[in-house]
C-alpha positions in Angstrom: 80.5 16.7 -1.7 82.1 17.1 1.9 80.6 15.0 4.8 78.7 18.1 6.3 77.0 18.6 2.5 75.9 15.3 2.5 74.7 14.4 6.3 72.4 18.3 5.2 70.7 16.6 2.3 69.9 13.6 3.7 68.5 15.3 7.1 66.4 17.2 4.7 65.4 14.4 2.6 64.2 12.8 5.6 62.4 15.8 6.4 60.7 16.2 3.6 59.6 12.5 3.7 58.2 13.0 6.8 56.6 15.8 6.3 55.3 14.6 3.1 54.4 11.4 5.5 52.6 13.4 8.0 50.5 15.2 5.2 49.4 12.2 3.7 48.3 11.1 6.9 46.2 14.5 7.3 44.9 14.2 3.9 43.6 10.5 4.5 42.1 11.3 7.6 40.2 14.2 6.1 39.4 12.1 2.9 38.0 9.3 5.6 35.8 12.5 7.2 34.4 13.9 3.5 33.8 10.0 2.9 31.6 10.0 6.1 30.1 13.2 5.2 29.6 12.0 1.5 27.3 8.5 3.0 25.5 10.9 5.4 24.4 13.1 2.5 23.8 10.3 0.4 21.5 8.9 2.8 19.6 12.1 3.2 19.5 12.4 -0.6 17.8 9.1 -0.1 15.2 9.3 2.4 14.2 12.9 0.9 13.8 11.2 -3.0 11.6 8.5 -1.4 9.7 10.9 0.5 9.2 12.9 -2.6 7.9 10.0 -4.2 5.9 9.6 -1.7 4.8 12.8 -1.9 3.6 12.6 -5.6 2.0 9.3 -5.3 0.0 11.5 -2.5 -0.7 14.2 -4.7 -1.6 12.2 -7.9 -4.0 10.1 -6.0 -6.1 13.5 -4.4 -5.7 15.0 -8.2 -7.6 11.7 -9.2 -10.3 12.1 -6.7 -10.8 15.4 -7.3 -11.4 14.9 -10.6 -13.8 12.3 -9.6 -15.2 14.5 -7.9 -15.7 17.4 -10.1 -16.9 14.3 -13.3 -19.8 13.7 -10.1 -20.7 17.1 -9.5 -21.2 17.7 -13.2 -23.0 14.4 -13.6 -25.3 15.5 -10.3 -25.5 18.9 -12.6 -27.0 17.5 -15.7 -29.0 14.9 -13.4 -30.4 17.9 -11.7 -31.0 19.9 -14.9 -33.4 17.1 -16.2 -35.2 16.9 -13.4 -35.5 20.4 -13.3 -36.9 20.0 -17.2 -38.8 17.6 -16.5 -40.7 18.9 -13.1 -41.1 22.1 -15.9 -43.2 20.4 -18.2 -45.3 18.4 -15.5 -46.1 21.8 -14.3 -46.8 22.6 -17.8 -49.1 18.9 -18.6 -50.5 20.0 -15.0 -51.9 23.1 -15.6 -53.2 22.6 -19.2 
């Protein structure tokens, strides 16, 4: 291999590392920026779980009261059904 030959390779070896150097640092960099990106979403992911816990703690409290409402409502029915009976047949005892 002549001088020439030789000094060639070697500039392009030195190239190449650079190169190689240079896109390593570009690659970091944008790893570093998905990284960033990654903990913001994770963060988000989060706040929005625990607000959807939230959420359904909300929701299965008003489902209970609602069905404590409506076990009232049918209680107040029957209540009002036996009243209704009953002020029947002191109508009935009243007019006999």
């Amino acid at each position: 291999m002549t001088t020439p030959d030789f000094l060639d390779r070697l500039v392009g070896i030195f190239q190449n590392a650079i190169a190689s150097t240079q896109e390593n640092a570009q690659l970091r960099v944008e790893n570093a920026q998905l990284n960033a990106t990654n903990t913001d979403l994770q963060a988000k992911l989060d706040a929005a779980t625990a607000t959807s816990a939230d959420l359904q703690t909300r929701l299965d409290a008003t489902t209970a009261s609602l069905n404590e409402d409506e076990i009232d409502k049918a209680n107040t029915a029957s209540k009002l059904a036996s009243l209704e009976q009953l002020a029947s047949q002191l109508e009935s005892i009243s007019t006999q």
